[in-house]
SETORRO-6032 format. One record per residue: residue number from 1; residue in three letters; x, y, z of N, C-alpha, C in turn. Coordinates in nm, 4 decimals, decimal comma. Layout:
<atoms>
+------+-------+----------+----------+----------+----------+----------+----------+----------+----------+----------+
! voti ! vexke !     n_xx !     n_yy !     n_zz !    ca_xx !    ca_yy !    ca_zz !     c_xx !     c_yy !     c_zz !
+------+-------+----------+----------+----------+----------+----------+----------+----------+----------+----------+
!  NUM !   Ala !        X !        Y !        Z !        X !        Y !        Z !        X !        Y !        Z !
...
+------+-------+----------+----------+----------+----------+----------+----------+----------+----------+----------+
</atoms>
This chain:
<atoms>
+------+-------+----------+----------+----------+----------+----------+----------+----------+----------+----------+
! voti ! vexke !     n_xx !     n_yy !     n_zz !    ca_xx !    ca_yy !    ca_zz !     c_xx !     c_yy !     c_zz !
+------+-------+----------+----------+----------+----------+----------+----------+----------+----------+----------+
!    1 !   Unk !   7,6552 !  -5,9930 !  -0,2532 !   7,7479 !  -5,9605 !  -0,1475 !   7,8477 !  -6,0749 !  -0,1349 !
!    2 !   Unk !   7,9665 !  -6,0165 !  -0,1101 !   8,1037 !  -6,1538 !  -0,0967 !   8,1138 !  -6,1403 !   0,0413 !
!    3 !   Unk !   8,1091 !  -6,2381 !   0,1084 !   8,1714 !  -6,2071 !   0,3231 !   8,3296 !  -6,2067 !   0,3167 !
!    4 !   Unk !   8,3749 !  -6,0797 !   0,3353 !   8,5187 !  -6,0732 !   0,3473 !   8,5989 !  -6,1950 !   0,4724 !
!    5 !   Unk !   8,4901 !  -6,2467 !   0,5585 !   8,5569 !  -6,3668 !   0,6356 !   8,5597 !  -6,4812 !   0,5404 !
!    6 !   Unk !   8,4654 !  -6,5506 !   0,4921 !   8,4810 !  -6,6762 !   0,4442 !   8,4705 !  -6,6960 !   0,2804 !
!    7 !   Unk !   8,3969 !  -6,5751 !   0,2395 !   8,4358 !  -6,5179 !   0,0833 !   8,2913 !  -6,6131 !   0,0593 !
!    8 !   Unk !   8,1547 !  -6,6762 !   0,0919 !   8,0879 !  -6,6730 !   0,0417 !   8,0037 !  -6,5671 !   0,0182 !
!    9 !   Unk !   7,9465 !  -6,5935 !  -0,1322 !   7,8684 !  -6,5313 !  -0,2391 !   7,7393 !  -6,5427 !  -0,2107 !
!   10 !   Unk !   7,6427 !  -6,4507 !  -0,1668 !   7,5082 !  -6,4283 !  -0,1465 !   7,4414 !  -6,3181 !  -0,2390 !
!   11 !   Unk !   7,3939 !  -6,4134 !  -0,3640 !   7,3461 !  -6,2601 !  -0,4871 !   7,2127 !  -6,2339 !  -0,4317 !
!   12 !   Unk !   7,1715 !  -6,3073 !  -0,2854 !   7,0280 !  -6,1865 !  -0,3044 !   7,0367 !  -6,0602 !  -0,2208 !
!   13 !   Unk !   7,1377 !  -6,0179 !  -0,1706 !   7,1860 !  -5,9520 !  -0,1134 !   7,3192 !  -5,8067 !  -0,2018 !
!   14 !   Unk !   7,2457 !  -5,7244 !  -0,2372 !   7,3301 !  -5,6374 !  -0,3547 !   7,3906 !  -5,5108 !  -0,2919 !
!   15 !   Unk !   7,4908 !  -5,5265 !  -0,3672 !   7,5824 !  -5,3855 !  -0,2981 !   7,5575 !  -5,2563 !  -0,3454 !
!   16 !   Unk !   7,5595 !  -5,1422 !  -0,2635 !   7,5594 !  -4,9926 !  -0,3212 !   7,6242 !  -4,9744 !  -0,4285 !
!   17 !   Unk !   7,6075 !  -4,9628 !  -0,5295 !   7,7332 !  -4,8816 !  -0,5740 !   7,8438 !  -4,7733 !  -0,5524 !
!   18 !   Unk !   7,7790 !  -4,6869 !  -0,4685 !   7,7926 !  -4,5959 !  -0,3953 !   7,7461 !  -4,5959 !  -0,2206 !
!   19 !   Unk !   7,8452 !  -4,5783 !  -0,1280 !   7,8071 !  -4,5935 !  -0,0425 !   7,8984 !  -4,4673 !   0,0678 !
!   20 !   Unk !   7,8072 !  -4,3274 !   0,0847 !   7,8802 !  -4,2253 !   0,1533 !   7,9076 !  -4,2445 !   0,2765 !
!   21 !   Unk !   7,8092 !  -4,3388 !   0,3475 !   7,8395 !  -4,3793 !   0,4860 !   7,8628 !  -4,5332 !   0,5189 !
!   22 !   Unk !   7,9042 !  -4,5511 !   0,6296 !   7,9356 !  -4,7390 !   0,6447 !   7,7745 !  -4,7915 !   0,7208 !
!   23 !   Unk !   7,7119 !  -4,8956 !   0,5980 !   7,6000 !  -4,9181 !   0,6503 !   7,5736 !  -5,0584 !   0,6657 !
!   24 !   Unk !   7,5400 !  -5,1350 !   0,7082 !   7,5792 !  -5,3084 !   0,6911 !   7,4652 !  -5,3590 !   0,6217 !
!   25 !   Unk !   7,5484 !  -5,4440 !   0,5297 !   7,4507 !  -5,4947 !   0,3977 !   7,3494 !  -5,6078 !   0,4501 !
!   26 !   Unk !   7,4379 !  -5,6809 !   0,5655 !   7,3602 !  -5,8168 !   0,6220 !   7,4492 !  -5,9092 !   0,7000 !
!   27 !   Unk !   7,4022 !  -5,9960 !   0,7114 !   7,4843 !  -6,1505 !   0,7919 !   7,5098 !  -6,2243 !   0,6746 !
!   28 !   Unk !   7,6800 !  -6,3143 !   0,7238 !   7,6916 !  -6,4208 !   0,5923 !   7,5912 !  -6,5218 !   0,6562 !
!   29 !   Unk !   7,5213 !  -6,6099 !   0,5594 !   7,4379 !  -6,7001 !   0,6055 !   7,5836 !  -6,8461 !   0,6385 !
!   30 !   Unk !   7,7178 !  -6,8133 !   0,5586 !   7,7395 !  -6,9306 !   0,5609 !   7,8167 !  -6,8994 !   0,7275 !
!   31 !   Unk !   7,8933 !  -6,8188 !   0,7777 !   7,9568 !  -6,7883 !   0,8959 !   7,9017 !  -6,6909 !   0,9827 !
!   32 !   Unk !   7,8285 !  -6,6264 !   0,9802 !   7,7352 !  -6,4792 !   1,0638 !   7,8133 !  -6,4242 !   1,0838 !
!   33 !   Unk !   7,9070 !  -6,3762 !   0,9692 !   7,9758 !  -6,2644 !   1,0231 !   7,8843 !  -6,1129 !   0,9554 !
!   34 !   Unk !   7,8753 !  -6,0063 !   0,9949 !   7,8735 !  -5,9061 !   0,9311 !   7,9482 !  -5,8072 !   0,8007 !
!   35 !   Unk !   7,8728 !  -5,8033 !   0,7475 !   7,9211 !  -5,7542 !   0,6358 !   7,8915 !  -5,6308 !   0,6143 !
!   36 !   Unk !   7,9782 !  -5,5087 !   0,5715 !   7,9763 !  -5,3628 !   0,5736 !   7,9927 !  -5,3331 !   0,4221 !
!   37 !   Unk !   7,9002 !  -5,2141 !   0,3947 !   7,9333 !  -5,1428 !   0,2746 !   8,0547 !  -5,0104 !   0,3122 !
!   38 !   Unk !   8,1713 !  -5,0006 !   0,2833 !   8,2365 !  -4,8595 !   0,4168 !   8,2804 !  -4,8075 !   0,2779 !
!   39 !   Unk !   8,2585 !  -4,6423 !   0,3065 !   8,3237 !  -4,5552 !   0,1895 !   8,4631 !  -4,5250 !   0,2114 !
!   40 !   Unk !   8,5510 !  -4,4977 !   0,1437 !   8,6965 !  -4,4768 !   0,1442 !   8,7158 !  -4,3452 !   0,0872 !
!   41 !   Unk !   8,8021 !  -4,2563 !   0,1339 !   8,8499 !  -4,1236 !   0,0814 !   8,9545 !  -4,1199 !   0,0968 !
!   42 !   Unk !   8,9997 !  -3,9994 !   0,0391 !   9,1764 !  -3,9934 !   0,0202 !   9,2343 !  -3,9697 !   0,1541 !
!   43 !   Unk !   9,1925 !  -3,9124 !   0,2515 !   9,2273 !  -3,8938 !   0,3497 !   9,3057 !  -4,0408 !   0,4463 !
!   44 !   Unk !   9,1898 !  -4,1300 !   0,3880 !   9,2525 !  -4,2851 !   0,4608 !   9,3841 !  -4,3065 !   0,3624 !
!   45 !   Unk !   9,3835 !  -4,2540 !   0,2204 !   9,5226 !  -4,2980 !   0,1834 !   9,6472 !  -4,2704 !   0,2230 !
!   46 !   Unk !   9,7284 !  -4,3069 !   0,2450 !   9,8850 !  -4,3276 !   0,2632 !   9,9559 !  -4,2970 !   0,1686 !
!   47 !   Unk !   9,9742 !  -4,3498 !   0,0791 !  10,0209 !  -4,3350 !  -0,0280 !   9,9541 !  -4,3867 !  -0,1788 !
!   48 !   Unk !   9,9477 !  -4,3260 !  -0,3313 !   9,9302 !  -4,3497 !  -0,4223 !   9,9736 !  -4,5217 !  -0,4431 !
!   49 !   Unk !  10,0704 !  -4,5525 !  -0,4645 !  10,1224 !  -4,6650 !  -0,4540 !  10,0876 !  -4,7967 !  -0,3838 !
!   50 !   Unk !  10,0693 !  -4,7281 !  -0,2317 !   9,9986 !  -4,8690 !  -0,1300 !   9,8701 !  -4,8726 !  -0,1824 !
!   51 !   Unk !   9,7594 !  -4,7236 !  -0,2193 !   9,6205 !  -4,8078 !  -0,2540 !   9,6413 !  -4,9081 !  -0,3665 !
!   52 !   Unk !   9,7298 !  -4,8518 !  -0,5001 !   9,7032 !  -4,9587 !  -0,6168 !   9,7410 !  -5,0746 !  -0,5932 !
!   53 !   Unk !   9,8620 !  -5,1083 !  -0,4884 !   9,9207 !  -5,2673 !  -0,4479 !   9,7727 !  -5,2988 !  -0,4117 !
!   54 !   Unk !   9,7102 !  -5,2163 !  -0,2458 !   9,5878 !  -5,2861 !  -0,1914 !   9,5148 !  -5,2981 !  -0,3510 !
!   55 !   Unk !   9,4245 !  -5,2678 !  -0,4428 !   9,3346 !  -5,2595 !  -0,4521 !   9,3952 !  -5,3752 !  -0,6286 !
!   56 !   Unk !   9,5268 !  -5,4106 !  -0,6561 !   9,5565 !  -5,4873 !  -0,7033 !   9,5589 !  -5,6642 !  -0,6433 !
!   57 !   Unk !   9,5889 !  -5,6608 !  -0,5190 !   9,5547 !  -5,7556 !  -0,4151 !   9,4324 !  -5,8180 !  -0,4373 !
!   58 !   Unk !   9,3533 !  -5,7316 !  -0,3726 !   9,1937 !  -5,7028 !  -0,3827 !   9,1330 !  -5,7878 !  -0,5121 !
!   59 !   Unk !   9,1786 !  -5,7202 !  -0,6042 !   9,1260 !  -5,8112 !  -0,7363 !   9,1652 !  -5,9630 !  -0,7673 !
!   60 !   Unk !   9,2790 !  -5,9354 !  -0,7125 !   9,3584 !  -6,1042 !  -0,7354 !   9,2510 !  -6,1648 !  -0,6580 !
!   61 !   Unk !   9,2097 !  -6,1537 !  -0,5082 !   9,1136 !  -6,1945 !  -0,4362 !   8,9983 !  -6,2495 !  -0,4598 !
!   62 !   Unk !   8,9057 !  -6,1637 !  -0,5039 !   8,8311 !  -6,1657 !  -0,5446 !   8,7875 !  -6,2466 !  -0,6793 !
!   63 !   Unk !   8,8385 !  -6,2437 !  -0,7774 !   8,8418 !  -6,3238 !  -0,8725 !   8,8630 !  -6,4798 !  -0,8634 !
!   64 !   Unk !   8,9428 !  -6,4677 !  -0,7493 !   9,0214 !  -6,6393 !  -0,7140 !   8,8655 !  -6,6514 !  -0,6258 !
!   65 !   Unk !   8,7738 !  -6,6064 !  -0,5450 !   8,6544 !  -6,6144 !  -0,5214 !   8,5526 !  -6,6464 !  -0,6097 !
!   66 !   Unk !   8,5733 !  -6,5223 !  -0,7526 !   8,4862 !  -6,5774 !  -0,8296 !   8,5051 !  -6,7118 !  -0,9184 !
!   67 !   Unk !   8,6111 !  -6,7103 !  -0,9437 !   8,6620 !  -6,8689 !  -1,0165 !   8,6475 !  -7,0087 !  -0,9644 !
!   68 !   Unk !   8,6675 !  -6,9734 !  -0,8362 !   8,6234 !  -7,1067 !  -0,6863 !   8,4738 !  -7,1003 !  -0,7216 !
!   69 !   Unk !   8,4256 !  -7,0357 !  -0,7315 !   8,2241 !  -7,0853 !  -0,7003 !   8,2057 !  -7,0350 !  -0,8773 !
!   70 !   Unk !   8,2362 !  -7,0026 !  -0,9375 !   8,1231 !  -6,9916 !  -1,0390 !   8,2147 !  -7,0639 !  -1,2018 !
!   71 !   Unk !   8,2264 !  -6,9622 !  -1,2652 !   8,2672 !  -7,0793 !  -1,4098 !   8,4207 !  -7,0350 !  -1,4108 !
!   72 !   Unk !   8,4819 !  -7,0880 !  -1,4713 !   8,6586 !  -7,0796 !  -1,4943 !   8,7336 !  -7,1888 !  -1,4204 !
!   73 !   Unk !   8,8397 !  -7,1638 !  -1,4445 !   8,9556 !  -7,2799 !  -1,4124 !   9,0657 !  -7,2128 !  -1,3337 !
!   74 !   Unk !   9,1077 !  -7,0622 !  -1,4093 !   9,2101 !  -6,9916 !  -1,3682 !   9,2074 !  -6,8687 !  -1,4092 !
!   75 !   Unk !   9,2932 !  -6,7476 !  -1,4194 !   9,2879 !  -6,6286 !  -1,4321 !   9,4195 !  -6,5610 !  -1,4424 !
!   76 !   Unk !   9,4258 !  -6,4430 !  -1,4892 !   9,5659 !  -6,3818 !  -1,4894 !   9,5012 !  -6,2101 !  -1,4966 !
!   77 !   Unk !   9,6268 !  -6,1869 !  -1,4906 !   9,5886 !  -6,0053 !  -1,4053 !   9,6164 !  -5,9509 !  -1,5683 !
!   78 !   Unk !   9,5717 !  -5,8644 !  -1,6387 !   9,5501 !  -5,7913 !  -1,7513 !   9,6578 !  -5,7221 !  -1,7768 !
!   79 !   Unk !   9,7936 !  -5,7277 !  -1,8822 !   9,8948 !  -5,6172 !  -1,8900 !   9,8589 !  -5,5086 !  -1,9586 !
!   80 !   Unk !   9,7538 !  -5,4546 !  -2,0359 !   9,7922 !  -5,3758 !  -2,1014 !   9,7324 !  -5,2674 !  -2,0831 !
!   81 !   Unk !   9,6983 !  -5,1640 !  -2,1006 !   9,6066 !  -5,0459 !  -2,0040 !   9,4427 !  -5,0087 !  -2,0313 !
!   82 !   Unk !   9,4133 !  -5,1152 !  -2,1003 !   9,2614 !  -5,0953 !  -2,0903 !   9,2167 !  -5,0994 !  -1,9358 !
!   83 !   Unk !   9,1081 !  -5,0535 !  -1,9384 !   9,0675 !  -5,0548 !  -1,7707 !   8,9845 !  -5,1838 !  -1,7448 !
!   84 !   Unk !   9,0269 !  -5,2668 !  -1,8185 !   9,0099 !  -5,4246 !  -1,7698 !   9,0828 !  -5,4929 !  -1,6778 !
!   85 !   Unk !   9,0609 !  -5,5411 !  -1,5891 !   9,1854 !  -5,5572 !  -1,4938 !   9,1931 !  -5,7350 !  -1,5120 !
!   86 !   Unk !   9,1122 !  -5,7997 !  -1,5249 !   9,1717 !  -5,9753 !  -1,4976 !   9,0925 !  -6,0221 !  -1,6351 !
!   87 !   Unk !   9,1712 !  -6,1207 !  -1,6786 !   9,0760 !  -6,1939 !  -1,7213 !   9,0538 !  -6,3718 !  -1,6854 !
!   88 !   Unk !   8,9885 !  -6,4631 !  -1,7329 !   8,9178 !  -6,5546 !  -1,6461 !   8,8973 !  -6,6637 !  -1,7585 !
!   89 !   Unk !   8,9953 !  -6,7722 !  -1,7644 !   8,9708 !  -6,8574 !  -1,9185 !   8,9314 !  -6,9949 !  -1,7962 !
!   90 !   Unk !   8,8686 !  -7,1081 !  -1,9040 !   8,8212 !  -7,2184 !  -1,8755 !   9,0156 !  -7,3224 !  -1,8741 !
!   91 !   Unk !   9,0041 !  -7,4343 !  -1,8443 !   9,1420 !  -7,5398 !  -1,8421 !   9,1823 !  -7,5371 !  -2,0047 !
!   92 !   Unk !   9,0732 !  -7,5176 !  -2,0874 !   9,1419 !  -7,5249 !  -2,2656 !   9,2154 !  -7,4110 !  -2,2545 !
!   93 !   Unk !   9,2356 !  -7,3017 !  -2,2007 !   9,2676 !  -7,2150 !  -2,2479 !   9,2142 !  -7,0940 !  -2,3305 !
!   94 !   Unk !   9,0707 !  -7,1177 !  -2,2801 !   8,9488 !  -7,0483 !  -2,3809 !   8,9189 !  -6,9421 !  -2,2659 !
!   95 !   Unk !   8,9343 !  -6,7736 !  -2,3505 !   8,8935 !  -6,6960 !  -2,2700 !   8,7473 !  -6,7088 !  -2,2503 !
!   96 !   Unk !   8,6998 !  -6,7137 !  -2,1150 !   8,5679 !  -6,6802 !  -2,0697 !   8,4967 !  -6,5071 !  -2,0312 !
!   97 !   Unk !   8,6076 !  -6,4778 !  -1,9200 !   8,5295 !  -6,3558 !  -1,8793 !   8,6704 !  -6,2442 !  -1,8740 !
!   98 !   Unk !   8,5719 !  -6,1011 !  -1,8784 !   8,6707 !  -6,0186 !  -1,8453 !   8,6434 !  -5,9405 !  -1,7387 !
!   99 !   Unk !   8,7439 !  -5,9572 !  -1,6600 !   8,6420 !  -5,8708 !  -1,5190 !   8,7491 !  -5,7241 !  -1,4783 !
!  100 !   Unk !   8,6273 !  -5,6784 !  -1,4006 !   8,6811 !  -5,5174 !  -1,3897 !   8,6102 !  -5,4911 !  -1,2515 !
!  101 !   Unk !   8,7165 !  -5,4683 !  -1,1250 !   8,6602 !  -5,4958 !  -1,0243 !   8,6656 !  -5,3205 !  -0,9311 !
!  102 !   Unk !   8,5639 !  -5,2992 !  -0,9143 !   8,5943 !  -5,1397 !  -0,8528 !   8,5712 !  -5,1861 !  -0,7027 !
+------+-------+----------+----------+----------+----------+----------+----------+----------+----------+----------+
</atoms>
């Protein structure tokens, strides 16, 4: 689980993959905030466009989370249309990871 307040990482704590209703996963141990699994449908969308900005955001986020606490240096957002979205190299310039964030 990531705490959308302070963005610490708690792996003993695992997310749905699927989640039809909003159910709370737990407390961050590092801030007590609550943390929610919430499902999204098209109905909350607005537009085609605003989800992919949000959910392009989202990844930038997240990654700059995972790069802060775990291995890498830096990252860049994926151009070409595999459904890989970031990838994640060390300071040489050596790709490390490829991440794909749903």
């Amino acid at each position: 689980m990531i705490c959308p307040k302070c963005g610490f990482i708690d792996i003993t704590i695992e997310i749905p993959k699927i989640s039809r209703i909003s159910i709370m996963l737990g407390k961050c141990p590092k801030c007590n905030s609550a943390v929610y699994a919430t499902p999204t449908s098209k109905i909350a969308e607005r537009s085609k466009k605003e989800t992919v900005q949000k959910g392009e955001k989202r990844e930038e986020i997240l990654t700059d989370i995972f790069v802060k606490n775990e291995k890498g240096d830096f990252h860049k957002k994926r151009e070409d249309f595999d459904d890989i979205d970031r990838e994640v190299y060390d300071i040489d310039n050596n790709l490390l990871y490829f991440m794909e964030i749903k």
